[in-house]
C-alpha positions as CSV (number, residue, x, y, z in Angstrom):
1,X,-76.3,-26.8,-50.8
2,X,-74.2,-27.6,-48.3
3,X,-71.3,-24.5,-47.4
4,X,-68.4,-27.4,-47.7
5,X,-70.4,-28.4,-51.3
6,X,-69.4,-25.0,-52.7
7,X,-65.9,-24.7,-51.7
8,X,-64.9,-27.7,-52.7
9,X,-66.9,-27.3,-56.0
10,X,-64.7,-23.9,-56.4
11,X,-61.2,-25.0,-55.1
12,X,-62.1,-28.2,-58.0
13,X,-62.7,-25.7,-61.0
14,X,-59.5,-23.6,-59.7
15,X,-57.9,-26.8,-59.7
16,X,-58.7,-27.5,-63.1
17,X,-58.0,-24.5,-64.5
18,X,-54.2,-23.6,-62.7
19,X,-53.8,-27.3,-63.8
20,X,-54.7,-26.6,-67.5
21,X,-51.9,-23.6,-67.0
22,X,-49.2,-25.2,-65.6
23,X,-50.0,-27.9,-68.5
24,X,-49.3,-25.6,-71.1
25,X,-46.5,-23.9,-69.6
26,X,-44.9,-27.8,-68.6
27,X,-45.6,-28.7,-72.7
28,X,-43.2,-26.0,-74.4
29,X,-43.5,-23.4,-77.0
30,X,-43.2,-26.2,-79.9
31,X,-46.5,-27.3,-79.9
32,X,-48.2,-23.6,-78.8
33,X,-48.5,-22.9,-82.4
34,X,-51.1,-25.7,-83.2
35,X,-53.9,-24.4,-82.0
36,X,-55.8,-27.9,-82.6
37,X,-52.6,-29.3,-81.2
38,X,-53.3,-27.0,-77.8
39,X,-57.2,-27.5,-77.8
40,X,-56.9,-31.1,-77.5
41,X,-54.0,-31.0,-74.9
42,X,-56.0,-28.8,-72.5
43,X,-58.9,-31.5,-73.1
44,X,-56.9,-34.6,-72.4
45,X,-55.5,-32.7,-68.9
46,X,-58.9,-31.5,-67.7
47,X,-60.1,-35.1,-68.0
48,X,-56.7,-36.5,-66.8
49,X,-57.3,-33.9,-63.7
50,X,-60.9,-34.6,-63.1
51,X,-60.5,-38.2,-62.6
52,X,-57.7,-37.5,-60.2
53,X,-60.1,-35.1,-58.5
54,X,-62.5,-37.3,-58.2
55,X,-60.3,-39.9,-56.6
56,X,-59.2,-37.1,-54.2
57,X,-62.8,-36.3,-53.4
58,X,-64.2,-39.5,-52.9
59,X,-60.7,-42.0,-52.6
60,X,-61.7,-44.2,-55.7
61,X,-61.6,-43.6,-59.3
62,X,-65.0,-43.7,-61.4
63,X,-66.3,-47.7,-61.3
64,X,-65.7,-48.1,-65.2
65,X,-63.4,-50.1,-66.8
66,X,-59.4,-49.6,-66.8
67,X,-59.5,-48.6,-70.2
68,X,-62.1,-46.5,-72.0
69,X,-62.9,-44.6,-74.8
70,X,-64.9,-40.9,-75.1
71,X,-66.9,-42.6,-77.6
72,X,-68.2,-45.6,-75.8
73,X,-70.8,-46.7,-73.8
74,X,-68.1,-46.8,-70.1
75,X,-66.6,-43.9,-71.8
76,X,-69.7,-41.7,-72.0
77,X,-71.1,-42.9,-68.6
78,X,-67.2,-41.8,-66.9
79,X,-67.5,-38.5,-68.9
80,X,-71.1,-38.0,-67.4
81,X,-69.8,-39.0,-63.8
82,X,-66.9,-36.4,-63.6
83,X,-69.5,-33.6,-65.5
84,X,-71.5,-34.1,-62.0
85,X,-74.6,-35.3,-64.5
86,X,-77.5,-37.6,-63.2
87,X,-77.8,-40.0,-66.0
88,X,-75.9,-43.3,-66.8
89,X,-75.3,-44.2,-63.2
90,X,-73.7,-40.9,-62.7
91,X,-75.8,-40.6,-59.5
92,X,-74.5,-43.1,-57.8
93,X,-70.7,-42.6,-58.7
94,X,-70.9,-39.2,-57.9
95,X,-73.6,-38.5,-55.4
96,X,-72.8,-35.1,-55.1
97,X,-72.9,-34.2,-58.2
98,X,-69.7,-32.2,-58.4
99,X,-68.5,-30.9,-61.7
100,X,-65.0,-32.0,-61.7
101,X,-65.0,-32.0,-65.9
102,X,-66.0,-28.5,-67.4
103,X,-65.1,-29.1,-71.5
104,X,-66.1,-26.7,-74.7
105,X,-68.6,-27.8,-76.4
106,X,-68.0,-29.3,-79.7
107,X,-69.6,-29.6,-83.1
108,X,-69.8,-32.5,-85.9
109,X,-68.1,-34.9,-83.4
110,X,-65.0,-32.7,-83.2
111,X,-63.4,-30.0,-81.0
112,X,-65.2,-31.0,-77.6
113,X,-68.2,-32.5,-75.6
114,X,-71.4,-33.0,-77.7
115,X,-74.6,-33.4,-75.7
116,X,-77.4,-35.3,-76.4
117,X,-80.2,-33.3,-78.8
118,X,-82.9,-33.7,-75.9
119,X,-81.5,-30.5,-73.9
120,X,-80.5,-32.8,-70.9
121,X,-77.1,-31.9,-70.3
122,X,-76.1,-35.8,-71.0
123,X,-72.3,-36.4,-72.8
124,X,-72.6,-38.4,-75.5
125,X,-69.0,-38.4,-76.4
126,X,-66.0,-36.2,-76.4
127,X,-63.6,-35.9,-79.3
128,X,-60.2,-34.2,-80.2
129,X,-60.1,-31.2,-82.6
130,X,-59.4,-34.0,-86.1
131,X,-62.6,-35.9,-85.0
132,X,-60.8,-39.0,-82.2
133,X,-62.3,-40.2,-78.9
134,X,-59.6,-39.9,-76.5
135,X,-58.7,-43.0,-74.9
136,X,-58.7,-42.8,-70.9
137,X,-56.5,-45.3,-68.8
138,X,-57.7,-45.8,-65.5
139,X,-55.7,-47.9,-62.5
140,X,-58.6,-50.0,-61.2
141,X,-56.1,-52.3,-59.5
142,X,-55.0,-49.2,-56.6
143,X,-50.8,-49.4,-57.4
144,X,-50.7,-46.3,-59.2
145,X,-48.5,-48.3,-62.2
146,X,-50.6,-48.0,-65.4
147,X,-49.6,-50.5,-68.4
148,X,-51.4,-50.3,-71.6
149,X,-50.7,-51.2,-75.7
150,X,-50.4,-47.4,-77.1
151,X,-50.5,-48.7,-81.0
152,X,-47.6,-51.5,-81.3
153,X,-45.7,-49.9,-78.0
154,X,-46.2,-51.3,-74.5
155,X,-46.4,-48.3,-72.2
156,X,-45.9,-48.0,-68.3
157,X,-47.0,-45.4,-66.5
158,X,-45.4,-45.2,-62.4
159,X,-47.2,-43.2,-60.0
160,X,-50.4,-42.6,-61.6
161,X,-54.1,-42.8,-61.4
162,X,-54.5,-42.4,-64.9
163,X,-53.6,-41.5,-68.7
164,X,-55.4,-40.0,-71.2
165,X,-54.2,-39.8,-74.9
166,X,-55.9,-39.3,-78.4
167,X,-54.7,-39.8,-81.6
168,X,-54.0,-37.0,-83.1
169,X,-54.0,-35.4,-87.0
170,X,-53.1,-38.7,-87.8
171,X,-56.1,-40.3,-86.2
172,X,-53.7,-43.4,-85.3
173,X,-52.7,-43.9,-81.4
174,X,-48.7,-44.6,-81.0
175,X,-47.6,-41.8,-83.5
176,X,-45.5,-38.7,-82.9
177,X,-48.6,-36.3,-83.3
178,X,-50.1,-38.0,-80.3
179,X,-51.4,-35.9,-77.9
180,X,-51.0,-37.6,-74.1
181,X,-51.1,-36.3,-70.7
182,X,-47.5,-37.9,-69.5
């Protein structure tokens, strides 16, 4: 490994984790008290963060589509691509292999990243404490101005890379338990 490999790999996870701070600190006392509430905000900011890293790292964004889901095929392969893994392409996204993403595990399709059973290390999904993929919003087009259908509400996002939200308790996006990076 390369010297210039390792600090940037540590100033990344320092990155992510003063982000996921200032994150909790930015969202208020209201929502502390929900712990599932908290888990899944400091899930939706690493990812939100890591994408941004990435862009910083190598000035573009993961090649998948501008919107994905943590349950999908682009999803997956963008969740494996910011985890620094070598399958679904990851490789050749990030050819480094630099963990910008570093999740809890989950169980039953809840509360985090579940791997694949074969002991590879491969995503096969990540999901919010009540079960929901989060949906990731990514600017393919470069003008930092994300617009996107959040439920029945037209959203627009200025000065921005990208947006991450899930659902919530209610397991519908475009409610008031949403949780959402902006």
């Amino acid at each position: 490994m390369k010297k210039g490999q390792k600090v940037t790999g540590t100033f990344i996870v320092v990155g992510v984790i003063i982000g996921g701070i200032v994150f909790l600190f930015r969202s208020g006392t209201a929502r502390i008290g929900n712990g599932n509430t908290l888990q899944a905000q400091v899930a939706a900011r690493s990812l939100a963060t890591a994408a941004d890293q990435f862009f910083t790292e190598y000035s573009k964004l993961p090649g998948v589509p501008g919107r994905v889901t943590t349950d999908s095929g682009e999803g997956i392969r963008l969740l494996n691509i910011l985890m620094g893994n070598k399958p679904h392409d990851a490789a050749a996204e990030n050819e480094r292999f630099i963990r910008f993403l570093v999740l809890r595990e989950g169980r039953n399709n809840r509360g985090g990243v579940i791997y694949d059973s074969t002991g590879s290390g491969s995503a096969v999904g990540l999901y919010d404490e009540w079960g929901n993929p989060f949906t990731v919003v990514l600017d393919t087009d470069g003008d930092e101005v994300l617009e996107f259908k959040l439920g029945s509400k037209e959203m627009r996002l200025e000065g921005r890379r990208v947006a991450v939200v899930s659902p919530g308790r209610t397991g519908k996006l475009g409610t008031s338990d949403d949780v959402k990076t902006w």
